[in-house]
C-alpha positions in Angstrom: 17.8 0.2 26.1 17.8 2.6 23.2 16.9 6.6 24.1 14.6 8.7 23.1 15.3 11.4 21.1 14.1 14.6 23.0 13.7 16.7 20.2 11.5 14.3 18.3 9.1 14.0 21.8 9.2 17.8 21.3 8.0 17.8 18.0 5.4 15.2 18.5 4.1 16.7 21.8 3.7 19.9 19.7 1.8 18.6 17.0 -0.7 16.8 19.8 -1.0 20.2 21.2 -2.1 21.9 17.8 -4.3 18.7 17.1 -6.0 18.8 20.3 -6.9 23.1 20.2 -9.7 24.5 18.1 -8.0 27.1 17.6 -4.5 28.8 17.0 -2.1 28.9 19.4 1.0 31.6 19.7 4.3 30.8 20.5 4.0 32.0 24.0 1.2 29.5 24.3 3.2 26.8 23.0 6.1 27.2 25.1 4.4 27.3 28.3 1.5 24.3 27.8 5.0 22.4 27.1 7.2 23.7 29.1 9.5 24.9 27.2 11.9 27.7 26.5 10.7 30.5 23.7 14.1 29.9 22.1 13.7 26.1 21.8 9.7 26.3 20.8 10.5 28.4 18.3 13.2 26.4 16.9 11.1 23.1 17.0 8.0 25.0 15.2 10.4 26.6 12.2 11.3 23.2 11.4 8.1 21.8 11.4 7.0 24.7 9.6 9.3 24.2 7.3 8.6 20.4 6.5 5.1 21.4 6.1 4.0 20.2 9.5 2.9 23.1 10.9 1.6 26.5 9.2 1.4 30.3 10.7 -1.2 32.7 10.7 0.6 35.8 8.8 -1.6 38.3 9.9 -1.5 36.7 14.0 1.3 35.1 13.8 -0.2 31.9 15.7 0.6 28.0 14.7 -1.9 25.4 13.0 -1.6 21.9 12.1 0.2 22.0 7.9 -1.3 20.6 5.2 1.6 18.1 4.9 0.3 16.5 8.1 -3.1 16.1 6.7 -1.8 14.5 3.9 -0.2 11.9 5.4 -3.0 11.5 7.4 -5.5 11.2 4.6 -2.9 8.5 3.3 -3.2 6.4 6.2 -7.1 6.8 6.1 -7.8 5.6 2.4 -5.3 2.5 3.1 -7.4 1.9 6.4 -10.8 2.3 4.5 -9.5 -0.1 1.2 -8.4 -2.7 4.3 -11.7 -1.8 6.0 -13.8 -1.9 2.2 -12.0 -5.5 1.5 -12.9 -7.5 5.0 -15.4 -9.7 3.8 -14.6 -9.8 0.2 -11.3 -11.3 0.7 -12.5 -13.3 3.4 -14.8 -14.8 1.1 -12.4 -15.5 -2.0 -9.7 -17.3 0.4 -12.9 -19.8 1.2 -13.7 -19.7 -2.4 -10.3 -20.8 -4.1 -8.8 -22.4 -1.4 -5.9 -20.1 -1.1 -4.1 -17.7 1.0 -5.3 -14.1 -0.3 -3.4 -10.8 0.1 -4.5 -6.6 -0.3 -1.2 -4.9 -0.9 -0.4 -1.1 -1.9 2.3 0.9 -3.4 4.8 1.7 -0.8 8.3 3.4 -1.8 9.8 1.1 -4.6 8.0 -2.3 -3.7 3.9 -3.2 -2.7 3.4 -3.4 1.2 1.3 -6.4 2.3 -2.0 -4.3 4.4 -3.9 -7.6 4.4 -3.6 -11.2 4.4 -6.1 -13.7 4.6 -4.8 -17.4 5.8 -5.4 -20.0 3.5 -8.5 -22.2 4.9 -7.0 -25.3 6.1 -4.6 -26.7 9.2 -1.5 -25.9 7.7 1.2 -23.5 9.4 1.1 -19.7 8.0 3.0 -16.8 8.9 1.1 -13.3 8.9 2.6 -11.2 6.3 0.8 -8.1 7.2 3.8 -5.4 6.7 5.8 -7.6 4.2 6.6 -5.8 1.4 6.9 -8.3 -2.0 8.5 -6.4 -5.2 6.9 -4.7 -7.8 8.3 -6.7 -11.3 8.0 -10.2 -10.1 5.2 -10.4 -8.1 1.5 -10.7 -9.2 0.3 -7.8 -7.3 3.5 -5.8 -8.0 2.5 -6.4 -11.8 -0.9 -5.3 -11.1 0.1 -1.9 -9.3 2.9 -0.9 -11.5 0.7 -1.5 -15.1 -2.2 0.9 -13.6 -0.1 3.0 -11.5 1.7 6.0 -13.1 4.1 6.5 -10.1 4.8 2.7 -9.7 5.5 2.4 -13.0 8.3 5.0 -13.0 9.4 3.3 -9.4 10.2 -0.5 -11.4 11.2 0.9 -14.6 14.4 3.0 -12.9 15.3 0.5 -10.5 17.2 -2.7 -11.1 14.9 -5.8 -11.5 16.5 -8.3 -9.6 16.4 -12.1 -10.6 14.8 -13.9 -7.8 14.4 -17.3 -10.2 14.8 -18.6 -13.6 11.4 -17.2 -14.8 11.7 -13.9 -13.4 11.5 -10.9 -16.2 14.1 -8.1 -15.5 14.5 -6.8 -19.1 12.3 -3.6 -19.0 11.5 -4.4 -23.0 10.3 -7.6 -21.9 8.9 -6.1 -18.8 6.8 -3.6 -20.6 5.0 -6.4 -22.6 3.8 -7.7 -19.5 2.2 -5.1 -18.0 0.6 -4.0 -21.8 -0.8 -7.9 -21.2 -1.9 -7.1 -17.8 -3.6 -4.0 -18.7 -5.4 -5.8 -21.5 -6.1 -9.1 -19.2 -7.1 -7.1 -16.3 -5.0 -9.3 -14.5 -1.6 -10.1 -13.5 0.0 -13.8 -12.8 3.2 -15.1 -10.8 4.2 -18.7 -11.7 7.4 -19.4 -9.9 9.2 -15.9 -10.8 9.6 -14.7 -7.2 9.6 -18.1 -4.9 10.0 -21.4 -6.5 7.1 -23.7 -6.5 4.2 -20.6 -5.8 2.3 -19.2 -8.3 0.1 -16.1 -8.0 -2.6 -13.8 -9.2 -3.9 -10.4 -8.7 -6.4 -7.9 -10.0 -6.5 -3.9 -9.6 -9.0 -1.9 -7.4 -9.9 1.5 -8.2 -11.4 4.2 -6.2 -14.6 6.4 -7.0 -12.2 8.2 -9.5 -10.8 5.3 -11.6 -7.5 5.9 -9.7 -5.5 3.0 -8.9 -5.3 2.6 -5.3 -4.0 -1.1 -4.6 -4.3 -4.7 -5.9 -5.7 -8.0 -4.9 -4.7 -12.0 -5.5 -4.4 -15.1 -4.5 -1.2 -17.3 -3.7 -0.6 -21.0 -3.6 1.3 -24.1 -4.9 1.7 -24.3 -8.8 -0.1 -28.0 -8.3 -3.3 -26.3 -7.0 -3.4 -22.7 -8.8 -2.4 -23.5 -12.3 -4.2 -26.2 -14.6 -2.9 -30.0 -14.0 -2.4 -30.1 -17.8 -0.7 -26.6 -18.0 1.5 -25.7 -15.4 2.6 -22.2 -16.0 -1.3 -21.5 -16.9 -3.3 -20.4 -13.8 -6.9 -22.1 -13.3 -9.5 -19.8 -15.1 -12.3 -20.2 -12.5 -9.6 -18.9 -9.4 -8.9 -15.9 -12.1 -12.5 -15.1 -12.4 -12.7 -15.4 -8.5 -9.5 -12.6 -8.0 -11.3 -10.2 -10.7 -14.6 -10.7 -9.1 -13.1 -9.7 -5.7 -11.4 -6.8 -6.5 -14.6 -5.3 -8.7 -16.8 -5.8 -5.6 -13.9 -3.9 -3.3 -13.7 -1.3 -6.5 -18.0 -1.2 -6.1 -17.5 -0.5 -2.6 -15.0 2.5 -2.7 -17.2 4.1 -5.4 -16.0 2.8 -8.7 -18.6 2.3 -11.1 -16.9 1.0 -14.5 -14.3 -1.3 -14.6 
């Protein structure tokens, strides 16, 4: 069995401390609620300090909880609340299209999968909560990167790999079809990341018209596309994505799409 790293249970048994006090708390303080050394307190709070974990009083020289912390916990918060905000609403479109339905976010250089509704019948699934699906190919990755500044940046320096024979990696090309999404308010997948699964998505925006994740829908090219046009997605199941993420967008305070 793998050990812990001490020096990481420091750290994180420090930052309870601070968390738990309501108020300030010196290094003397520190070191003994902990059981520590001076020497080693002190080293454990200058790093922390220095990552932006932890911030000191200048004029008493005690330690609070950084404002990098409460960033990353504000982070965590608005993906819980778009999960939370998106319950029922995707709950309802995978009943309504017929089709497996998926909330995912920008996470370092690809979308990560915080929700995923089964697709309403007997067949086998596997949860895909934590997945993370590419940014170029996929129809949320789309989605994100044409309303997302920083996801745009993410796909456009980073090599666009070829996952089928309909996949776009040529950023030219690439750019086109996010300048289509943006005027579509919608993205689509047919068979450029898995063979044989098409997909769409639509963006959801926060109370400030900021881009904050994207919703679709994923199934067989047989049952999302038109029987007449495969490589066209049925307009009634893209109506039912764009409806969905408008009513999660209503929800977190968006008022114009």
């Amino acid at each position: 069995m793998a050990r812990n790293i001490q020096s990481l249970e420091r750290a994180a048994a420090m930052l309870r401390l601070l968390a738990g006090g309501e108020r300030r708390l010196g290094l003397s303080d520190i070191a003994s609620a902990l059981g520590l050394a001076k020497g080693t307190a002190h080293g454990i709070l200058r790093t922390l300090q220095a990552e932006g974990f932890v911030e000191q009083d200048a004029a008493s020289g005690r330690y609070q909880l950084g404002a990098e912390l409460l960033r990353l916990g504000n982070s965590y918060l608005d993906v819980h609340e778009l999960r939370a905000r998106a319950l029922v609403w995707t709950d309802d479109l995978a009943r309504s299209s017929g089709e497996a339905v998926y909330l995912g976010v920008l996470h370092q250089q690809g979308v990560l999968i915080v929700h995923h509704v089964f697709r309403p019948d007997d067949s086998r699934q596997v949860l895909e909560v934590g997945a993370m699906h590419p940014l170029h190919s996929t129809a949320l990755g789309k989605v994100i990167s044409a309303y997302d500044p920083v996801a745009h940046s993410e796909v456009a320096e980073t090599e666009r790999k070829e996952f089928t024979a309909r996949t776009v990696t040529g950023l030219t090309e690439f750019e086109s079809v996010l300048d289509l999404t943006r005027a579509r308010g919608y993205a689509e997948d047919v068979e450029e990341t898995w063979e044989g699964v098409a997909s769409v998505a639509a963006p959801i925006h926060d109370r400030h018209r900021m881009p904050v994740g994207a919703i679709g829908i994923t199934g067989a090219v047989e049952r999302v596309c038109k029987p007449d046009e495969q490589g066209v997605p049925r307009a009634e199941l893209i109506a039912a994505v764009r409806d969905c993420a408008r009513a999660v967008s209503r929800d977190l305070g968006a008022s114009r799409f």
